[in-house]
N, C-alpha and C positions, 0 to 999 in steps of 0.2 A: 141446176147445173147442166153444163150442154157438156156431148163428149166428141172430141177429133179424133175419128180412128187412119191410123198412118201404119203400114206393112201390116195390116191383122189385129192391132190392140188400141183400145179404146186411151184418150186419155183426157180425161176432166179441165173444161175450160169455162170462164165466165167471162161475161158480159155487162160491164159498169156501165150508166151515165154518169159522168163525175163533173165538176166546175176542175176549169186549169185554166189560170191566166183566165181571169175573168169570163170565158166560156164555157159552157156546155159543149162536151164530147162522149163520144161511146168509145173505151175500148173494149178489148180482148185478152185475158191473163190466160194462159198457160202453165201447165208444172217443167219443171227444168226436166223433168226424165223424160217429155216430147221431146226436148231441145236435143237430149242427148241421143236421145233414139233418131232422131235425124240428122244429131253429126255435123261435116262440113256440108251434108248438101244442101243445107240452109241456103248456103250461099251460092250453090250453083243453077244462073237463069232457068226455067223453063224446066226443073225438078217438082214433085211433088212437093218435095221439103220445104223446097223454094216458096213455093203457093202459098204453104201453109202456113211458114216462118210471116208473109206477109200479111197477113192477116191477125199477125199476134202482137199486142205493144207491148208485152215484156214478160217472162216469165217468173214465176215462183218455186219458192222451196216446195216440194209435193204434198208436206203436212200445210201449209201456207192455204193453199187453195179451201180448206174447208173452214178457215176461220170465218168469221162475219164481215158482209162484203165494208164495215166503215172503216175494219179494224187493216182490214187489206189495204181500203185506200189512202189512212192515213200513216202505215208503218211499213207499206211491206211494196210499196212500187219504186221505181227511181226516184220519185220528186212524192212528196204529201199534196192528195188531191180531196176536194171536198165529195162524197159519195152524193149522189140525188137516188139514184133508183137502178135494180137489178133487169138486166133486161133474160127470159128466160128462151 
């Protein structure tokens, strides 16, 4: 597990390859208490949140992030993705 620290506090993120739409991709999950710790400035250009929001494909519930990365990919992202491998 990698960790994002944003104002001072670390917070737990991972790194899938997964299959979607007949490809291979790598995302990034997040817990939703980064989202909330950074608020609207997610959305404001040229912020840290901003940076960091883009770098993220979707967040999770906080207890989410420690399940097993097939159990994340098939239950707990926007769409059900096929897992291949964790990248560390």
């Amino acid at each position: 597990m990698n960790k994002i620290t944003f104002k001072g506090k670390e917070y737990p993120t991972r790194t899938f390859v997964v299959i979607c739409e007949d490809e291979k991709r790598e995302y990034t999950i997040a817990t939703e208490s980064l989202s909330d710790a950074m608020g609207d400035d997610k959305e404001k250009f040229g912020t840290e949140a901003n940076d960091i929001d883009n770098e993220i494909y979707f967040y999770v519930e906080d207890e989410v992030i420690e399940l097993g990365a097939d159990e994340i990919c098939n239950d707990h992202l926007d769409e059900p993705m096929e897992f291949v491998k964790e990248i560390r």
